[in-house]
GURO-843874 format. One record per residue: x, y negated, z negated of N, C-alpha, C in turn. Coordinates in steps of 0.02 Angstrom, whole numbers, plus 50000, padded with zeros to 5 digits. Atoms other than C-alpha are relative to their C-alpha. Layout:
+-------+-------+-------+-------+-------+-------+-------+-------+-------+
!  n_px !  n_py !  n_pz ! ca_px ! ca_py ! ca_pz !  c_px !  c_py !  c_pz !
+-------+-------+-------+-------+-------+-------+-------+-------+-------+
!     X !     Y !     Z !     X !     Y !     Z !     X !     Y !     Z !
...
+-------+-------+-------+-------+-------+-------+-------+-------+-------+
% end
This chain:
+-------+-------+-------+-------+-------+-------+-------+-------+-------+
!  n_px !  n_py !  n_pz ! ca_px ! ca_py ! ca_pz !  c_px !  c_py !  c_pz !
+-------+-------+-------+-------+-------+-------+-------+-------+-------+
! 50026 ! 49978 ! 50063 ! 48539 ! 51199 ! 58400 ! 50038 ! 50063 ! 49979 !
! 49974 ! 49918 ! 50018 ! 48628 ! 51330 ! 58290 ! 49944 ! 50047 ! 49987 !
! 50058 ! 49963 ! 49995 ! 48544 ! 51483 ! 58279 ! 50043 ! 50042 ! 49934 !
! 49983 ! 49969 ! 50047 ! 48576 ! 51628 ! 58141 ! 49955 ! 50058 ! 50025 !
! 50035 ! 49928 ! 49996 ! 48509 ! 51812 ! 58144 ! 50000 ! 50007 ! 49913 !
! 50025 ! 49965 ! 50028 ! 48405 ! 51865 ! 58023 ! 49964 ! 50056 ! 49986 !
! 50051 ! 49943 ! 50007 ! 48338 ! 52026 ! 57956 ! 49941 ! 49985 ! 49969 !
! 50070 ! 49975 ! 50017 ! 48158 ! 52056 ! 57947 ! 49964 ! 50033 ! 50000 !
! 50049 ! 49940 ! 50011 ! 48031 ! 52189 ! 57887 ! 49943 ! 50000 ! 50062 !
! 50080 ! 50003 ! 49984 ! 47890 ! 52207 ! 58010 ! 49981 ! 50046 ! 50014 !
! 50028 ! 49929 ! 49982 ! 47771 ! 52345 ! 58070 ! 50030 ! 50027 ! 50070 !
! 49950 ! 49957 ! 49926 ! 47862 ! 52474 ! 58191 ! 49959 ! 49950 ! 50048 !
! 50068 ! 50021 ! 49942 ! 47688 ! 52407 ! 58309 ! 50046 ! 49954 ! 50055 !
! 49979 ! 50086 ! 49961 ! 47781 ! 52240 ! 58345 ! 50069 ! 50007 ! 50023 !
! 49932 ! 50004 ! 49981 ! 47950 ! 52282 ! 58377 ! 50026 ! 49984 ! 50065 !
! 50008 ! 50004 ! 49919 ! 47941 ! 52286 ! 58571 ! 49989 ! 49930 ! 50012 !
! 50022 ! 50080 ! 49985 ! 47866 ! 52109 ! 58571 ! 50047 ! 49947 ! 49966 !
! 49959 ! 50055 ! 50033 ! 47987 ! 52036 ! 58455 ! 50091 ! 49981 ! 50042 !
! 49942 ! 50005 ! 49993 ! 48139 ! 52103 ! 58542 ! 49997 ! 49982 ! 50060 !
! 50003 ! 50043 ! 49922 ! 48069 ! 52045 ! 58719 ! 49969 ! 49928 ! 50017 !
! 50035 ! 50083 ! 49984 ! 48019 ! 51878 ! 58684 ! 50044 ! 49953 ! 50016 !
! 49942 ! 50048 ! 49982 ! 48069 ! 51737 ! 58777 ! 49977 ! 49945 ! 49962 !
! 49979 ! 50062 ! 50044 ! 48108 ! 51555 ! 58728 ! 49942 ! 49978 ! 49956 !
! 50037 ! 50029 ! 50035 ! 47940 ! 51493 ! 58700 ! 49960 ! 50043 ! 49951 !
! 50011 ! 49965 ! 50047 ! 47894 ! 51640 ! 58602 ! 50014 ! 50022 ! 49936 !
! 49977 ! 50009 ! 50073 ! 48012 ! 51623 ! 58481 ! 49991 ! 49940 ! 49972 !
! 50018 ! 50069 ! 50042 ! 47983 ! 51454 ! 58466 ! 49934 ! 49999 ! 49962 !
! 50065 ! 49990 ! 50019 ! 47792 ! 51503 ! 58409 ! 50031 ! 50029 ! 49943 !
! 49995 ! 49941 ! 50061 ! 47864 ! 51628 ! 58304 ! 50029 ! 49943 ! 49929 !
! 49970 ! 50036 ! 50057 ! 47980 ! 51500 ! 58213 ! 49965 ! 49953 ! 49976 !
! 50016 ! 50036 ! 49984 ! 47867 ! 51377 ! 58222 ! 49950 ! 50028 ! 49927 !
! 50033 ! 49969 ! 50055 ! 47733 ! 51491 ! 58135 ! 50035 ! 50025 ! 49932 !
! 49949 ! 49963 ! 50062 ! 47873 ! 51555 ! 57991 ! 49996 ! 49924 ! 49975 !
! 49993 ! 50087 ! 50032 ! 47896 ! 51359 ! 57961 ! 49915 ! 49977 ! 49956 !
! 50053 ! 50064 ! 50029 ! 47721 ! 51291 ! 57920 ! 49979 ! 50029 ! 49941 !
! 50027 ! 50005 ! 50071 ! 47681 ! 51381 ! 57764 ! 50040 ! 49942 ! 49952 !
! 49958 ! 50021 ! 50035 ! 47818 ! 51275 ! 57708 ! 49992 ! 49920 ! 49992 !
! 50052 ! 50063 ! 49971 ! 47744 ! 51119 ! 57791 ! 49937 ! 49983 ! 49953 !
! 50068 ! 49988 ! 50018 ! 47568 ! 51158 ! 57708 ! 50043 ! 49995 ! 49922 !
! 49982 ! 50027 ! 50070 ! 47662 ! 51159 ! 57527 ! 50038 ! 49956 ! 50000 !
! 49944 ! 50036 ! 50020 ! 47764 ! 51029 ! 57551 ! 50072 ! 50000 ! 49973 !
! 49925 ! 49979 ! 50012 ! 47930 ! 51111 ! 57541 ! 50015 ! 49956 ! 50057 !
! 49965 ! 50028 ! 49964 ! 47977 ! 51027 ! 57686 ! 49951 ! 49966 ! 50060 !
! 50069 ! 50050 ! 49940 ! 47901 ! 50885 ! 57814 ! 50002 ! 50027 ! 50061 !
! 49998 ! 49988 ! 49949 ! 47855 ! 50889 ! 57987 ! 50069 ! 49973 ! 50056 !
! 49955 ! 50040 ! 49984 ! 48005 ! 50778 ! 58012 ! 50059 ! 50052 ! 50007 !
! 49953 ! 49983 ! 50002 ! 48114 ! 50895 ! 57952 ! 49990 ! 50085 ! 50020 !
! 50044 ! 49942 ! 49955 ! 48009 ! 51051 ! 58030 ! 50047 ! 49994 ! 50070 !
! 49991 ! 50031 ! 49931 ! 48047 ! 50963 ! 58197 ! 50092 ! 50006 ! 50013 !
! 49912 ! 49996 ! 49995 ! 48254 ! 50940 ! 58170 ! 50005 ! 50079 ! 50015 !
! 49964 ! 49927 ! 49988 ! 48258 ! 51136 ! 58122 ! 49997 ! 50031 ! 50064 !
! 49993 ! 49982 ! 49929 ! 48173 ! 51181 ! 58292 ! 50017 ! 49974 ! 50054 !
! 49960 ! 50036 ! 49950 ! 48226 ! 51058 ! 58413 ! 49949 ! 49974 ! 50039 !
! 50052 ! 50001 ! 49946 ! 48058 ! 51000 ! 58473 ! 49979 ! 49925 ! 49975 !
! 50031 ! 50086 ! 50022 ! 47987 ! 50799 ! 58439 ! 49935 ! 50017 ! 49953 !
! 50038 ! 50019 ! 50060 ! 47866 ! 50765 ! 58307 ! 49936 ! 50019 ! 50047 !
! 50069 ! 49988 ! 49962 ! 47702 ! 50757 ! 58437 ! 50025 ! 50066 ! 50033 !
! 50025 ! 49919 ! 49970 ! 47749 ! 50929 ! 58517 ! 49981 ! 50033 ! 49947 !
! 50008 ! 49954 ! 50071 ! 47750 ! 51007 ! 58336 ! 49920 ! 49974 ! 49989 !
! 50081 ! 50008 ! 50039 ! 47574 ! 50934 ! 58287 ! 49968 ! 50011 ! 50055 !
! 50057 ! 49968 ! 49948 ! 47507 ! 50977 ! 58460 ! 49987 ! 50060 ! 49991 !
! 50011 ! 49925 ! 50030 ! 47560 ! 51152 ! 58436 ! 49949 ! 50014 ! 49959 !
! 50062 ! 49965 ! 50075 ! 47473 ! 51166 ! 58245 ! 49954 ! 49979 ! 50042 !
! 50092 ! 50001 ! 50005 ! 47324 ! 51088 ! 58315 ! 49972 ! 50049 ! 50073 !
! 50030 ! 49950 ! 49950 ! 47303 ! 51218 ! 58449 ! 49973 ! 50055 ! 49971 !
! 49996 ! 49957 ! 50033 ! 47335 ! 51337 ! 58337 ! 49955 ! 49993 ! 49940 !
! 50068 ! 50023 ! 50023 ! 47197 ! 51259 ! 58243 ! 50027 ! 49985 ! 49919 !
! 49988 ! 50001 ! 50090 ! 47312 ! 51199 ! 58090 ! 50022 ! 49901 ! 50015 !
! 50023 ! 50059 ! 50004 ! 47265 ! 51016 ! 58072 ! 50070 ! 49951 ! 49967 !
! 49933 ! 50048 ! 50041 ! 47426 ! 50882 ! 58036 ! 49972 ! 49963 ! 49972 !
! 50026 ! 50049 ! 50059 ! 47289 ! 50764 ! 57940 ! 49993 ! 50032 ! 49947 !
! 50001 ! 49985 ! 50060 ! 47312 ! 50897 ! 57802 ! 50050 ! 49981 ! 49947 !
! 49948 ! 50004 ! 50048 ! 47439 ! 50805 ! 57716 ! 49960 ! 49937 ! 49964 !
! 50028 ! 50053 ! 50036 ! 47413 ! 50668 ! 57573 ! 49970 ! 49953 ! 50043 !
! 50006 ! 50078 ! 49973 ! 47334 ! 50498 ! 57594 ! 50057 ! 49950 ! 49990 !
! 49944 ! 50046 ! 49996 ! 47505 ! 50434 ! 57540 ! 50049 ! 50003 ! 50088 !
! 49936 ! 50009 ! 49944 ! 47608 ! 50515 ! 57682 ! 49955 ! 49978 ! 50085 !
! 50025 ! 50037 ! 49959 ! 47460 ! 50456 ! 57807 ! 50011 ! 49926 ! 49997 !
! 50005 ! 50068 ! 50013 ! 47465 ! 50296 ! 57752 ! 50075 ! 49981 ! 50027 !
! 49925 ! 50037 ! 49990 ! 47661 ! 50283 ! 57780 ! 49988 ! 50018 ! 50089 !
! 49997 ! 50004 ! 49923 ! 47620 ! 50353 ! 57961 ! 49966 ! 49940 ! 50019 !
! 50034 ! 50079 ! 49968 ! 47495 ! 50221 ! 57993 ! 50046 ! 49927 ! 50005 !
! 49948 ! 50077 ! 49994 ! 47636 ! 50087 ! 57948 ! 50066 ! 50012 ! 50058 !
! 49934 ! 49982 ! 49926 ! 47759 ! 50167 ! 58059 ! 49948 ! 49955 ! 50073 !
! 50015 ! 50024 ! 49949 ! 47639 ! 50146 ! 58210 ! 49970 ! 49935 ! 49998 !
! 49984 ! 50064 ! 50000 ! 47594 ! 49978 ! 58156 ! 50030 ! 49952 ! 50016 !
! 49935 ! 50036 ! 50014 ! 47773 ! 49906 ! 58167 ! 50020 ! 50006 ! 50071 !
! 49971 ! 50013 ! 49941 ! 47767 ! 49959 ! 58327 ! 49923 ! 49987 ! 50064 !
! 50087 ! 50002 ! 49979 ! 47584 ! 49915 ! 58392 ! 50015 ! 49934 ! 50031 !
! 49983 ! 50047 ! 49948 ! 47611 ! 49778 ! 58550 ! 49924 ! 49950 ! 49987 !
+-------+-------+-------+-------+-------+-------+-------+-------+-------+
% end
């Protein structure tokens, strides 16, 4: 995965925690920076999942730990999941 450095504003408080975090901490972090974007539909979970490098069911396990629900999207883009696992339903 490429990576990029970005600058960001935050409170002095956090600085210590940001600059000693390991892997899976940034992955929370990015993870959390991503889903407002998720939640408006700027961008899917599909394409959530490419930017961080993680499969589709780790990403919606995450939100739903984190208590942010993946049945908040339309009844259209449920409906296209339901045909996915359909097509492949033994």
């Amino acid at each position: 995965m490429n990576m990029a450095n970005v600058n960001i504003t935050v409170p002095k408080e956090m600085e210590d925690w940001i600059n000693k975090a390991d892997d899976y901490r940034i992955f929370e972090r990015n993870a959390m920076m991503l889903y407002p974007y998720i939640r408006d539909l700027t961008i899917s979970y599909g394409k959530a999942t490419e930017i961080l490098g993680v499969s589709k069911l780790d990403l919606i396990e995450f939100y739903g730990k984190m208590g942010l629900s993946y049945l908040n999207q339309s009844d259209e883009d449920i409906e296209k999941e339901l045909a996915v696992y359909q097509n492949f339903k033994v």
